[in-house]
C-alpha positions as CSV (number, residue, x, y, z in Angstrom):
1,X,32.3,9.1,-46.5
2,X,29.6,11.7,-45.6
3,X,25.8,10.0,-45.0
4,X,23.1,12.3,-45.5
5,X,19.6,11.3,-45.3
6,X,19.4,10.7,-48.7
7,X,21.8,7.9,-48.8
8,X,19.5,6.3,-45.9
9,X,16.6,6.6,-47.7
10,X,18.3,5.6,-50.7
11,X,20.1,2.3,-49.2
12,X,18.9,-0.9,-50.6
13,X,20.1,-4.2,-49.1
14,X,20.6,-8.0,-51.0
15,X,17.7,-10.1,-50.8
16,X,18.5,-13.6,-49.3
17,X,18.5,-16.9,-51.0
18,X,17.2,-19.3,-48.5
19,X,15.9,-17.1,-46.0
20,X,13.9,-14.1,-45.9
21,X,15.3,-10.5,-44.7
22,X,18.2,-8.6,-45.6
23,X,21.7,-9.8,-45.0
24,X,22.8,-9.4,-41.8
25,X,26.5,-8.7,-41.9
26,X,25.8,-6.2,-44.6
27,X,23.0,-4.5,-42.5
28,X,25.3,-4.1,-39.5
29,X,28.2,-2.5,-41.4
30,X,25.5,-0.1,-42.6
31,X,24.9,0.7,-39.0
32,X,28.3,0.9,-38.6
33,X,28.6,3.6,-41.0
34,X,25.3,5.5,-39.8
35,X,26.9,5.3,-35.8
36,X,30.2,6.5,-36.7
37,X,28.8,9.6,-38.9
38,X,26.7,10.5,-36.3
39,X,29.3,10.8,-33.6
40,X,31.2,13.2,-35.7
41,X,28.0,15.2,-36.9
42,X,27.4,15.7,-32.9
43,X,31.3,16.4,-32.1
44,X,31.0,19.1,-34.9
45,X,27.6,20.2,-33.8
46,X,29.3,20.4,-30.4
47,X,32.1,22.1,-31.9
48,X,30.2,24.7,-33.6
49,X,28.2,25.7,-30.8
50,X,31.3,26.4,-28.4
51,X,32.7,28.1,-31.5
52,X,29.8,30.6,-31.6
53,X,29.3,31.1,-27.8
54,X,33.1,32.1,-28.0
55,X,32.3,34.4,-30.9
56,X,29.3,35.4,-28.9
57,X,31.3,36.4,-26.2
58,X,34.0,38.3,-28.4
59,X,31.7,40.4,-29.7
60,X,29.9,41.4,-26.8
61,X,33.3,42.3,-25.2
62,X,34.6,44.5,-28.4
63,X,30.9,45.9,-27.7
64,X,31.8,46.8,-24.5
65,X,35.1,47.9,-25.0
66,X,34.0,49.7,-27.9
67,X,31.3,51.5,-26.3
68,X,34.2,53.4,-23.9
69,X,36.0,55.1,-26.4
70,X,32.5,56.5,-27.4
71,X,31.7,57.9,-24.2
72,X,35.5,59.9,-23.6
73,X,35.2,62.1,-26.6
74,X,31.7,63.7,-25.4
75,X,33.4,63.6,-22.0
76,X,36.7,66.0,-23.5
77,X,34.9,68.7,-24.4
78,X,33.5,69.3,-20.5
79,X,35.9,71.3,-18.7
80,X,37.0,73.7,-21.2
81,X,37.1,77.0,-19.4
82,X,34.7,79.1,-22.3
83,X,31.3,80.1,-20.7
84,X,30.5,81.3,-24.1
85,X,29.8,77.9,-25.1
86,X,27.1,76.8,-23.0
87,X,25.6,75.0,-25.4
88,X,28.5,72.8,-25.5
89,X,26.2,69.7,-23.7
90,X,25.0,68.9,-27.1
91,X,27.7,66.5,-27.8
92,X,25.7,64.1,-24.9
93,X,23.6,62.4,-27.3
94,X,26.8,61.3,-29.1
95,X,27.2,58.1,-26.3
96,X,23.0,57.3,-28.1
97,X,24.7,56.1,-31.3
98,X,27.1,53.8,-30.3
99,X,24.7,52.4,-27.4
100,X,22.5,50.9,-29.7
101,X,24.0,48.5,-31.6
102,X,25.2,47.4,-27.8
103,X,21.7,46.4,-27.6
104,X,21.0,45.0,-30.7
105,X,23.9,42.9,-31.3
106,X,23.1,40.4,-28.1
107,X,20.0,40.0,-29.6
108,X,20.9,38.9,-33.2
109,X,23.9,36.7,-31.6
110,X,22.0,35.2,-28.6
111,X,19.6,33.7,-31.0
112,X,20.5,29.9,-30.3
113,X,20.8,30.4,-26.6
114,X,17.9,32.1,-26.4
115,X,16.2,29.1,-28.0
116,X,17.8,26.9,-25.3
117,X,16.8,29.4,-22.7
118,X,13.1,29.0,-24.0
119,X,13.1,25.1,-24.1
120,X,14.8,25.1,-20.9
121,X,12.1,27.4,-19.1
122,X,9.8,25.3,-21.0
123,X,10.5,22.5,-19.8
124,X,10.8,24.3,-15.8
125,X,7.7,25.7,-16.7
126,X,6.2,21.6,-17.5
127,X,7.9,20.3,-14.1
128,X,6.3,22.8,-11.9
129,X,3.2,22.0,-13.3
130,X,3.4,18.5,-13.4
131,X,4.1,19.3,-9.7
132,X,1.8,21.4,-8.5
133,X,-0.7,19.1,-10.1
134,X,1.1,16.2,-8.0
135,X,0.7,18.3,-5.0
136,X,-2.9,19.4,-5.3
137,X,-3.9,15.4,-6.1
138,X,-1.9,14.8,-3.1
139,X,-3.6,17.5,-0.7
140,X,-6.9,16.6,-2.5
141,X,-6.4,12.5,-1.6
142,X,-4.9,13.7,2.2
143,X,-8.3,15.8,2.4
144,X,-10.7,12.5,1.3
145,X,-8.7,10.5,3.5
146,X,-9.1,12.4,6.8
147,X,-13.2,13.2,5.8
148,X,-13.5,9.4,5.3
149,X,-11.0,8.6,9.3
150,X,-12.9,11.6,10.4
151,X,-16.6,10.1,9.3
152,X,-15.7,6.5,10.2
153,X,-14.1,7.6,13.8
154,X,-17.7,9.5,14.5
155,X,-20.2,6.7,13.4
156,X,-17.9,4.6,15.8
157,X,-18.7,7.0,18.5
158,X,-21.9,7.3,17.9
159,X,-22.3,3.7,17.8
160,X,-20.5,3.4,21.1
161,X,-23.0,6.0,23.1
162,X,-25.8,4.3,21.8
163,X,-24.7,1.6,23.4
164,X,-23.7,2.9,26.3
165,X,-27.1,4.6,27.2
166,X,-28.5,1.4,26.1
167,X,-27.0,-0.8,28.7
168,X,-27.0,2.8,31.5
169,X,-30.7,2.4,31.0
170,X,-31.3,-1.5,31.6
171,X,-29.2,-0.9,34.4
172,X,-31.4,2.1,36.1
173,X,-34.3,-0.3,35.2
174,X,-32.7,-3.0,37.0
175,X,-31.9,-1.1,39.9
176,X,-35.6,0.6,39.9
177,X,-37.1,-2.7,39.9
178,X,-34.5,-4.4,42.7
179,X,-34.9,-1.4,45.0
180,X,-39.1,-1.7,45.0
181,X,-38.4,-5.5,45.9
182,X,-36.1,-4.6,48.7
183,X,-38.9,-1.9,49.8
184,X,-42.0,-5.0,49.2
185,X,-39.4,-7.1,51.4
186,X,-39.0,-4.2,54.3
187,X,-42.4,-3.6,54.1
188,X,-43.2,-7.6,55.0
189,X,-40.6,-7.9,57.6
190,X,-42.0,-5.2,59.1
191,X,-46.0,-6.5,59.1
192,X,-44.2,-10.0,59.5
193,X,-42.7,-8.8,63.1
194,X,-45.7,-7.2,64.2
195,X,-47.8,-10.3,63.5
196,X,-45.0,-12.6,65.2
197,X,-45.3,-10.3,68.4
198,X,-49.0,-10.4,68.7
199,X,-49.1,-14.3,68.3
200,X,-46.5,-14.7,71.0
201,X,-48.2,-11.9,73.3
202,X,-51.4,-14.5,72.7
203,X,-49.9,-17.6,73.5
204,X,-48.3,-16.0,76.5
205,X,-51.5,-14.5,77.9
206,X,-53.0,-18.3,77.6
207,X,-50.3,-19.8,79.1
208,X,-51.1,-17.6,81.9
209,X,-55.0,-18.3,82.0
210,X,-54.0,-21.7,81.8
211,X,-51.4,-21.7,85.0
212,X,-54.0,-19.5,87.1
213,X,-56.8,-21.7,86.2
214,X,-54.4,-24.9,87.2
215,X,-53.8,-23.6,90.2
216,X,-57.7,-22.7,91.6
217,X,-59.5,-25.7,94.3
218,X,-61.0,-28.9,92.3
219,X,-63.9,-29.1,91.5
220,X,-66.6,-31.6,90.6
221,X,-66.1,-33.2,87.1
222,X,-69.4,-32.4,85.5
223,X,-68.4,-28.4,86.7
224,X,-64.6,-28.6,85.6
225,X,-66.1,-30.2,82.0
226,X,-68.8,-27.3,81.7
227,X,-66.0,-24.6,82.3
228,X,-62.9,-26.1,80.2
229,X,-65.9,-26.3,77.6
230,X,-66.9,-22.5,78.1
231,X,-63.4,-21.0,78.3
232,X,-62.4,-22.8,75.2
233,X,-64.1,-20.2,73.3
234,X,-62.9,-17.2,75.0
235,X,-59.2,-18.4,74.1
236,X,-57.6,-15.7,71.9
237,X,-56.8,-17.7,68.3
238,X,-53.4,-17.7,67.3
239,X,-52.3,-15.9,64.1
240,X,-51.3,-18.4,61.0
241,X,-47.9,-17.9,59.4
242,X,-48.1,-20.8,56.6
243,X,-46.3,-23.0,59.1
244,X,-47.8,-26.3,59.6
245,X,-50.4,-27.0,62.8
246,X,-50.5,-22.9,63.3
247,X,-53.9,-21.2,64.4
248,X,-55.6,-18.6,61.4
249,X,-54.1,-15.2,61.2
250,X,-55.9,-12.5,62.3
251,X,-59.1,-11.9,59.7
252,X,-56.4,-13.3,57.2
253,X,-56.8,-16.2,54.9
254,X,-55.2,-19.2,55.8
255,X,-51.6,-19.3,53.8
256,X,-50.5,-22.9,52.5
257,X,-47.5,-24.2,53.7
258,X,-44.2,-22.4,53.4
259,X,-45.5,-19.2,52.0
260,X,-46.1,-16.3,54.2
261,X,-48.6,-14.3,54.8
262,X,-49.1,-10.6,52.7
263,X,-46.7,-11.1,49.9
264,X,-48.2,-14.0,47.7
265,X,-45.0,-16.9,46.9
């Protein structure tokens, strides 16, 4: 049998005894019927529209072989000989008349494929700009995520230098304050030496006023007592170097042991 919406609507199903709903072998040969109808209602759909795309294409082709018979009659009159009859190229707009329903008639019978054509470039029309909009979110996140590599990569840097001069600058400090303790250090070698040299220079020239004065005649005790007495005094005194048992230094202050003299501990 036919369905039509009707009977759908229409369709009322046995209420249960013991169980709520409808019943169920009864609903499914309803659905049965309702599949099977609409298989043929889209084979004849289906049918139909290759029927009228054939008819479609029928008429546009008696359209087109219709339109060439038009056209040969204004061509005849054209070469006949009579000059009298220039006026003769007035047949020309004959080919007008039938060239219009040539336009007209794809219209009226492209009316369904038209309406695909629309839907169709509708539905182009939604993917491109579902894709563009893909694209510009895309290029849009691309963008955010090289600012934010960009940003991080830089702070990094910039963290990095700061360091770097931090540590180049405890270094020059370091070196600014080792090199003045290597000068200090020069500086008492130097004095150090000097003072070594006129210590030894002094203990030399006694040594020598010692020997010579060895070597003179004896003489009485009480003399020899009064002159070891007197030239005591005249010894030069031997510079101090903080070494234990050592003479002062020279107008220095006398160092404690094992420090030296001019450059505190």
């Amino acid at each position: 049998m036919a369905l039509t919406p009707e009977d759908v609507v229409n369709k009322r199903f046995q209420s249960t005894k013991f169980r709520e709903g409808y019943d169920q072998d009864e609903v499914d040969d309803f659905l049965d019927e309702i599949v099977v109808e609409l298989r043929r209602l889209n084979q004849e759909n289906e049918e139909l529209r290759q029927r009228l795309v054939a008819a479609d294409a029928r008429m546009a082709e008696q359209q087109r072989s219709g339109a060439l018979p038009a056209s040969a009659p204004a061509s005849a009159p054209a070469p006949t000989p009579v000059v009298a009859e220039a006026p003769a190229p007035a047949p020309a707009p004959a080919p007008a008349v039938p060239s219009a329903p040539a336009v007209e008639a794809p219209a009226y019978g492209q009316t369904s494929s038209e309406l695909e054509t629309t839907s169709t470039n509708n539905l182009l029309q939604l993917a491109r700009r579902l894709h563009e909009e893909h694209v510009r979110e895309g290029i849009a996140k691309r963008d955010e995520l090289i600012a934010e590599g960009e940003a991080h990569a830089a702070r990094i840097v910039s963290e990095a230098e700061g360091k770097q001069r931090e540590i180049v600058d405890a270094l020059n400090a370091e070196r600014a304050t080792l090199e003045t303790r290597v000068e200090e250090l020069r500086v008492f070698e130097r004095e150090y030496r000097a003072q070594l040299r006129t210590y030894i220079q002094g203990q030399l020239r006694e040594l020598e006023t010692s020997s010579q004065t060895s070597a003179a005649p004896a003489a009485p005790v009480g003399s020899a007592a009064s002159a070891s007495s007197a030239a005591a005094p005249a010894s030069a005194p031997a510079p101090g170097y903080g070494f234990p048992g050592s003479a002062p230094s020279f107008g220095q202050p006398q160092q404690t042991p094992g420090t030296f003299p001019g450059y505190g501990s």
